[in-house]
C-alpha positions in Angstrom: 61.1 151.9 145.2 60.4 149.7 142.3 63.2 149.9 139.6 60.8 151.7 137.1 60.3 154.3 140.2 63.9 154.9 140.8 64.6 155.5 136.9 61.9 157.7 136.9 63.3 159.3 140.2 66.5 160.0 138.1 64.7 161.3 134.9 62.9 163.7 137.1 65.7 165.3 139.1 68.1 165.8 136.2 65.7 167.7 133.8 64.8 164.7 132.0 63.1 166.2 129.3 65.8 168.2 128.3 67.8 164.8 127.7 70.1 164.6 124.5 68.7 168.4 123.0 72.4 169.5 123.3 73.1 166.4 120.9 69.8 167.1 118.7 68.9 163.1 120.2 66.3 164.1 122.1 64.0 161.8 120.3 66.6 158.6 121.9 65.2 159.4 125.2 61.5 160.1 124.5 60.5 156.8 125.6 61.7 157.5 129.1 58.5 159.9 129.2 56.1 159.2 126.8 55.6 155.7 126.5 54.2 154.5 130.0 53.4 151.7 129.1 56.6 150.6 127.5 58.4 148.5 130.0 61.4 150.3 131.9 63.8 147.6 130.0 63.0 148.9 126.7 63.8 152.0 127.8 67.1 153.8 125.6 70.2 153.1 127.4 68.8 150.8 130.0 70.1 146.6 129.5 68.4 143.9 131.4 68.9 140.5 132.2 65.6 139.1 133.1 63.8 142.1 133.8 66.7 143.2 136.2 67.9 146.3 135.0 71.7 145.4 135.1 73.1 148.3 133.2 72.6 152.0 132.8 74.2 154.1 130.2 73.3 157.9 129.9 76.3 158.8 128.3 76.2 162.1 126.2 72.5 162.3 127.2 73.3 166.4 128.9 72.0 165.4 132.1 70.5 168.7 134.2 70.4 170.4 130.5 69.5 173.9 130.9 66.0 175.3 130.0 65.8 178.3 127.8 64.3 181.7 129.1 63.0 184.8 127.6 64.0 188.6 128.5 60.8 188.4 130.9 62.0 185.6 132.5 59.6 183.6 131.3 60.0 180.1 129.7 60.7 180.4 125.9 58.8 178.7 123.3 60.4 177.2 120.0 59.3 177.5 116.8 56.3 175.2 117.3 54.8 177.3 119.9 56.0 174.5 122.3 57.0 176.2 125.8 60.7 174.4 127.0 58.5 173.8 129.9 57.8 170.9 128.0 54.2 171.0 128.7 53.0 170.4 125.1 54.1 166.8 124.9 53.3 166.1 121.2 55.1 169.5 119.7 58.4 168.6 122.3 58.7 165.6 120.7 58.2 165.9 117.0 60.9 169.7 117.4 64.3 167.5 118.3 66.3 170.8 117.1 68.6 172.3 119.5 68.6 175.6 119.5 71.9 177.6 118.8 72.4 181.4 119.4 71.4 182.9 116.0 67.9 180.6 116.3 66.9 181.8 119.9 63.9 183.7 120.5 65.4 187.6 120.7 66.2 188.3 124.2 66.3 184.8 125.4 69.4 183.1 127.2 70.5 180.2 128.5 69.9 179.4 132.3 70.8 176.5 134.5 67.6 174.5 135.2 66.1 174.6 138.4 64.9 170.6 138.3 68.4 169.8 138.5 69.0 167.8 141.9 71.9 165.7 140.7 72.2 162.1 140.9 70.1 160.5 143.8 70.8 158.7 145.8 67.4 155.9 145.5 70.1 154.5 142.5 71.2 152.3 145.1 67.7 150.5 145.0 69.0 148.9 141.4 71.2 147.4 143.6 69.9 143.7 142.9 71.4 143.7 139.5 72.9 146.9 138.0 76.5 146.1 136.6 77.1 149.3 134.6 76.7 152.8 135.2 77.7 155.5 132.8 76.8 159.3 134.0 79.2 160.6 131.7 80.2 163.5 129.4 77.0 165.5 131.0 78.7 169.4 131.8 75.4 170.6 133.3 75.2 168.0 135.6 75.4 169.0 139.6 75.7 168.0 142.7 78.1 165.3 145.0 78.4 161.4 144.6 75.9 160.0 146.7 77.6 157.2 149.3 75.0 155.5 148.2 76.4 154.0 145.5 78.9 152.3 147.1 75.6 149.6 148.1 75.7 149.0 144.5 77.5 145.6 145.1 77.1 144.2 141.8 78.7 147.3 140.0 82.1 146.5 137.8 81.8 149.9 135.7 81.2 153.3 137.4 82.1 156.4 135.2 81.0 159.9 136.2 83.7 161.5 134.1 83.5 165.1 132.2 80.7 166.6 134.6 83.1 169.3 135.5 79.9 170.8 137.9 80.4 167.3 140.4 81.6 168.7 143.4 82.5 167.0 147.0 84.5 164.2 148.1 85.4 160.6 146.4 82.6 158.6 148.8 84.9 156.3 151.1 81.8 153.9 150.5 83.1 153.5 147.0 85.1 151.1 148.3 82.5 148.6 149.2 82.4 147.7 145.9 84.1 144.5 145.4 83.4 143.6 142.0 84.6 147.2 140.4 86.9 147.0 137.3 86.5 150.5 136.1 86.1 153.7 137.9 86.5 157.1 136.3 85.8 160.3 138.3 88.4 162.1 135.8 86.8 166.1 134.2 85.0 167.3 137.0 85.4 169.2 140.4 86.4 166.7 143.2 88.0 167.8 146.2 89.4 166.0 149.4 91.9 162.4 149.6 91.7 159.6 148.2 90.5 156.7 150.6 93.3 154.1 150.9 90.7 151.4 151.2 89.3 152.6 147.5 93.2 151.3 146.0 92.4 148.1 147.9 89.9 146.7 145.8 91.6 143.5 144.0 89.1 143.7 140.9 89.7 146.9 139.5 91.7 147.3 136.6 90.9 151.4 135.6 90.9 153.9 137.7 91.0 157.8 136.0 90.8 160.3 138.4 92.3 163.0 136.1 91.7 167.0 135.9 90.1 167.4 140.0 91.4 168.7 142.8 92.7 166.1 145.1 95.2 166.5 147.1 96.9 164.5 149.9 99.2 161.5 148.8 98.9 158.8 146.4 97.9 155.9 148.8 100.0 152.1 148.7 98.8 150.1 145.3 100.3 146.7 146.2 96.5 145.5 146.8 95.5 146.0 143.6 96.9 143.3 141.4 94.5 143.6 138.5 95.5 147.3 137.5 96.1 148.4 134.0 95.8 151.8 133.9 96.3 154.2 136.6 95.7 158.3 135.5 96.0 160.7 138.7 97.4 163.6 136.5 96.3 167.1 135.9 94.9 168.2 139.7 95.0 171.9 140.4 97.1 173.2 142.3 98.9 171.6 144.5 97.3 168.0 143.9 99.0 164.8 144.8 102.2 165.9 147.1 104.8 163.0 148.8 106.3 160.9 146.7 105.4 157.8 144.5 104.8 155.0 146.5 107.1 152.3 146.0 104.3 149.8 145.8 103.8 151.0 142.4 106.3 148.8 141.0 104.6 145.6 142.9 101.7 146.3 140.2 103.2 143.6 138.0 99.9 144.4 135.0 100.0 147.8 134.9 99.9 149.1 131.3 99.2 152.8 132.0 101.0 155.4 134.4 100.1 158.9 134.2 100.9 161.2 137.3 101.4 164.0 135.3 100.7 168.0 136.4 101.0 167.3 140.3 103.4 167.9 143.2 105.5 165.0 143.4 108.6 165.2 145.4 111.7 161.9 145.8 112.9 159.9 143.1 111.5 157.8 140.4 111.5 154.3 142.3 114.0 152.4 140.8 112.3 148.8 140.6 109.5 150.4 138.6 111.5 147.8 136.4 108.8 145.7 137.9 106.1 146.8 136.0 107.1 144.5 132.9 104.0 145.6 130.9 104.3 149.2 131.2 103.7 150.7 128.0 103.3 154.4 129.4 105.0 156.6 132.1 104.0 159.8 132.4 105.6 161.9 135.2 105.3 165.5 133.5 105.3 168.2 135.3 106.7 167.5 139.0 109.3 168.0 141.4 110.6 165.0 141.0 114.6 164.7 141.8 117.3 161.4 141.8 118.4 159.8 137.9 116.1 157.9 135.6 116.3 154.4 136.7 117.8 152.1 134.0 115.2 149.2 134.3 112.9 151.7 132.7 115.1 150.6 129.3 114.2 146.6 130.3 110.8 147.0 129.9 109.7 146.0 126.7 106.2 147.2 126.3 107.1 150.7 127.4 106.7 153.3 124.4 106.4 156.5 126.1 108.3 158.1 128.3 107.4 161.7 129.4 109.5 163.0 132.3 109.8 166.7 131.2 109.6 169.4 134.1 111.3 167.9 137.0 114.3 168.2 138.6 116.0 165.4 137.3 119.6 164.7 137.2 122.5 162.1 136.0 122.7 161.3 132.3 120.6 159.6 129.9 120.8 155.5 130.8 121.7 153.6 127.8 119.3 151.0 128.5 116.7 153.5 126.9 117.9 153.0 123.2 116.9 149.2 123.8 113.2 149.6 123.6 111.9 148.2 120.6 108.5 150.1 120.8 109.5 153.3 122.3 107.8 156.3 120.2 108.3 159.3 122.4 110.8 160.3 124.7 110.5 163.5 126.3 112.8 164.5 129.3 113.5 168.4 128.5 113.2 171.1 131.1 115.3 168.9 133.9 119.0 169.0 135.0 120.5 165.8 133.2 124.1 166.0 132.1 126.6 163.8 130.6 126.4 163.2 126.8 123.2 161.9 124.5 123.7 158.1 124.1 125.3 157.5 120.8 122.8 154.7 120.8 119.9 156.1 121.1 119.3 156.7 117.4 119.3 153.0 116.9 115.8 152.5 118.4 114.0 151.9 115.5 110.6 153.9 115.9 111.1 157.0 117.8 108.8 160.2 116.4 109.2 162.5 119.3 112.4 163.1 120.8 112.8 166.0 123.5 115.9 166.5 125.3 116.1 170.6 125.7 116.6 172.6 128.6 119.1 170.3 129.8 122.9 170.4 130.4 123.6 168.4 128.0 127.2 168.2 126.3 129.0 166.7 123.1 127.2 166.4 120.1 123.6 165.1 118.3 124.0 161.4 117.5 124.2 161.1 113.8 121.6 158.3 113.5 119.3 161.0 115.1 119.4 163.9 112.9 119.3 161.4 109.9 116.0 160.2 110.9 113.5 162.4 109.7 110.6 161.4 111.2 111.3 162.7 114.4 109.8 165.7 115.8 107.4 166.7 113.1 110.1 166.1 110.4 112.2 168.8 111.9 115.9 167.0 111.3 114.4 167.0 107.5 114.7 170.5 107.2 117.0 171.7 109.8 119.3 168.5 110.3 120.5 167.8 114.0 119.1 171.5 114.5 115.9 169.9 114.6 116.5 167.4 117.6 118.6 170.2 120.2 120.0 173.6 119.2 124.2 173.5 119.6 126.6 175.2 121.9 125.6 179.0 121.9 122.6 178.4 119.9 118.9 178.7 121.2 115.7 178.7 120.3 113.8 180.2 123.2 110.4 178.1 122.4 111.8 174.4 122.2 115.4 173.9 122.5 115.2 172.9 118.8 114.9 174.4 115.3 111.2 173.9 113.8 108.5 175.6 111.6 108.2 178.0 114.4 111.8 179.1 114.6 114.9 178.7 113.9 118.2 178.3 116.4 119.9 181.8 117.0 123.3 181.9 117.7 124.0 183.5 120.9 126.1 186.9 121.2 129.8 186.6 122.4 129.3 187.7 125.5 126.1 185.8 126.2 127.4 181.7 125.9 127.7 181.0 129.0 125.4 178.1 129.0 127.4 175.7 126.9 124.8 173.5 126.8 122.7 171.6 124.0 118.9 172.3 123.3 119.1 176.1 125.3 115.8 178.3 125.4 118.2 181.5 125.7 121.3 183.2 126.2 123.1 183.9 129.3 125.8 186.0 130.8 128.9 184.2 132.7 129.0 184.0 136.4 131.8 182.3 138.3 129.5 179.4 139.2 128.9 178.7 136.0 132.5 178.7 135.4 133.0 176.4 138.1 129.9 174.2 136.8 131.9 174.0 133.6 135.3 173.5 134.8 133.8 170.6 137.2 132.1 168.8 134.2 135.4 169.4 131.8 137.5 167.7 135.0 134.9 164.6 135.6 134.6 166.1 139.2 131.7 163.5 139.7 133.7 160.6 138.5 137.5 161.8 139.0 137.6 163.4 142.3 137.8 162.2 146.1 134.3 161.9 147.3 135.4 164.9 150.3 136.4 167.3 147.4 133.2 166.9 145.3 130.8 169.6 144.8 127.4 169.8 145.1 126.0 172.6 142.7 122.4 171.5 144.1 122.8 171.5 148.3 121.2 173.9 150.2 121.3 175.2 153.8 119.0 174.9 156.3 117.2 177.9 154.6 116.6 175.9 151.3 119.0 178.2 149.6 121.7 177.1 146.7 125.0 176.8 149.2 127.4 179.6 148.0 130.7 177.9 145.6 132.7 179.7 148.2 132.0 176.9 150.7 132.6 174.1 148.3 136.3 172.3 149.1 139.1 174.2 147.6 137.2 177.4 146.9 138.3 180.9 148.7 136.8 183.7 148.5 137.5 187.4 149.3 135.6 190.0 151.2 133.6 190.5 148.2 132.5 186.4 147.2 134.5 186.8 144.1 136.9 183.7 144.0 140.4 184.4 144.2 141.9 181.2 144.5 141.6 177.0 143.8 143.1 174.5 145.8 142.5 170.9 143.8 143.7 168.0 145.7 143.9 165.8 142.5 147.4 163.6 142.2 148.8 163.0 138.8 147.6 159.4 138.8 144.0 160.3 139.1 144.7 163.4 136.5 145.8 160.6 134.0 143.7 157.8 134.4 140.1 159.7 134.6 140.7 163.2 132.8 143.5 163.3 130.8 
């Protein structure tokens, strides 16, 4: 096929003529039909070099737009008289208006068209020039990703994002193309693994496969040295599972990190220190367990740091407060304990800080609760209220006092979560008691390493391991604790507790 051919091929098997009517721009692709003897390069949204179409950007043009019925079924006609057919030529070009639901013809509806065969796969026949290919922001398109385009050698730009009807697979020939620097797949409704030969292309710098549903692990990045942005987040259920791969941190350019809304399991790597131009992590929304590495506080760039929803543990690093750029820090909803960093309220540009839903201890640093920028303006109104409720307060939405709510105290015989920033009330059990009594005694610091315990082991089961098996613990018949045996001497009592 000759390159006008194939872009005619394309206009004809995704409803051309409906093009841009969604937009009221149907008049920006007109030329595509009724100009034949325009040349294809003057065509809107085609570039040329030459004569050789090098780039193709459809963007926004509603590709596979919908025709319009009537109650009989048969093809509407707008106000002109002009069928959506599209067989009156003139009329269809002069009435650009889209139609909305008050304008329709009474009994008419909306319908997916039946000219819609997706992208084809004759695209690859621009292979001899085309540099740029933008399918984008089209919701009625359909179909797969033809392999095909992976003989597109010449491509550096490939974005088929927001067509939430793109079903299939991520075509392993994808990564035969060697001179890729942007790929984005993100919006739409891709299934399958990604190929570990796609993350060794050495060009690319974007890759956005956000909102599909891949599953499988995230494959090895160390090939791909030109990286800036990496966005896996938001696949359904269960998406990405395993843990991050180490070679992450090898990615020395990366800028953007976003792994958000998937099933990660093992610890934050902790030389993602590494990744000295990091200016976003976001790990929201995992299972992710281990501390927050500290090198995340000697990485200059970095200004946001979403780790909420995990299973994180350990205390807040200092290191954190030393990020000159950092404007949100959000690590609520995990198990971090320990005492906020007096010094984090010294980093000069915060405006979201969320620590709730942790077990958290001490008090709100001053400099935080007099900085009243910081979450909406909430310390403004409702002082350190506004950045974590105190002991035996909660507010059951945020941790925090805002223009939603206010922190409620807790009844008297409902605080047994002495924690800051709680979402609600509880009862005492003994293991909470011995949760408290082992932060109040330093147990992680103070103790032998034999006598510790582990409020988070389980058995072979996967079940929380009963405090009556932790050292020094008994028991009766019943589970109730009825005595504590604490092998602690007086010189450990007075040089880590007392």
């Amino acid at each position: 096929l000759t390159q006008r051919e194939t872009l005619w091929l394309l206009y004809a098997t995704t409803n051309g003529r409906r093009w841009g009517r969604a937009a009221n721009e149907q008049s920006k692709w007109a030329d595509w039909s009724y100009k034949p003897n325009a040349h294809e390069c003057d065509f809107h949204g085609v570039g040329c070099t030459n004569g050789v179409v090098t780039s193709l950007d459809l963007r926004n043009a509603d590709l596979c737009a919908p025709n319009l019925v009537d109650g009989n079924g048969d093809v509407a006609k707008d106000s002109k008289g002009a069928g959506n057919n599209d067989s009156n030529e003139s009329n269809d070009k002069t009435d650009n208006k889209p139609k909305s639901g008050s304008e329709l013809p009474q009994g008419s509806s909306v319908v997916p068209a039946n000219e819609c065969l997706g992208i084809p796969s004759e695209l690859s026949y621009l292979s001899k020039g085309l540099q740029f290919l933008d399918l984008s922001r089209s919701p009625h398109l359909k179909g797969t990703l033809p392999s095909e385009l992976g003989m597109l050698h010449k491509l550096e730009v490939l974005d088929v994002s927001r067509s939430s009807l793109i079903t299939g697979t991520i075509p392993s020939e994808l990564s035969n193309l060697m001179s890729l620097q942007k790929i984005d797949l993100s919006e739409n409704s891709l299934s399958g693994t990604i190929n570990p030969r796609l993350f060794q292309l050495h060009s690319v710098e974007y890759i956005n496969f956000h909102s599909n549903y891949l599953t499988g692990t995230i494959p090895h990045t160390n090939r791909l040295q030109n990286l800036k942005v990496l966005i896996l987040s938001r696949q359904h259920t269960p998406g990405f599972t395993g843990p991050i791969p180490n070679s992450i941190t090898e990615v020395r350019l990366l800028e953007n990190l976003e792994l958000y809304g998937n099933s990660l399991v093992g610890t934050i790597p902790e030389s993602i220190g590494n990744c000295t131009s990091l200016r976003r992590i976001d790990l929201y929304s995992n299972f992710l367990t281990g501390t927050i590495p500290a090198r995340l506080g000697h990485i200059g760039a970095l200004s946001i740091i979403h780790l909420k929803r995990n299973r994180l543990t350990g205390t807040i690093p200092n290191s954190i407060s030393s990020l000159p750029t950092l404007t949100w820090l959000d690590l609520g909803w995990n198990q971090l304990s320990g005492e906020i960093p007096h010094v984090l309220g010294s980093t000069p540009l915060p405006k979201e800080v969320h620590l709730s839903n942790n077990r958290l201890r001490g008090t709100v640093p001053e400099s935080l609760c007099n900085n009243q920028l910081i979450n909406g303006g909430a310390p403004k109104r409702f002082g350190c209220h506004g950045i974590l409720c105190p002991l035996w307060f909660y507010n059951e939405e945020n941790g925090y006092a805002s223009e939603r709510g206010a922190c409620i105290e807790c009844p008297e015989h409902q605080r047994a979560n002495p924690y800051l920033g709680s979402i609600g009330c509880q009862s005492f059990a003994q293991r909470d008691v011995l949760h408290l009594f082992y932060g109040v005694m330093k147990g992680e610091q103070a103790w032998p390493l034999d006598s510790r315990w582990n409020f988070n082991a389980q058995n072979n089961e996967g079940e929380l391991i009963n405090e009556c098996g932790f050292e020094g613990v008994s028991c009766d018949d019943d589970g109730v604790i009825d005595e504590l045996t604490l092998p602690l001497s007086s010189a450990i009592l007075a040089q880590n507790i007392l």
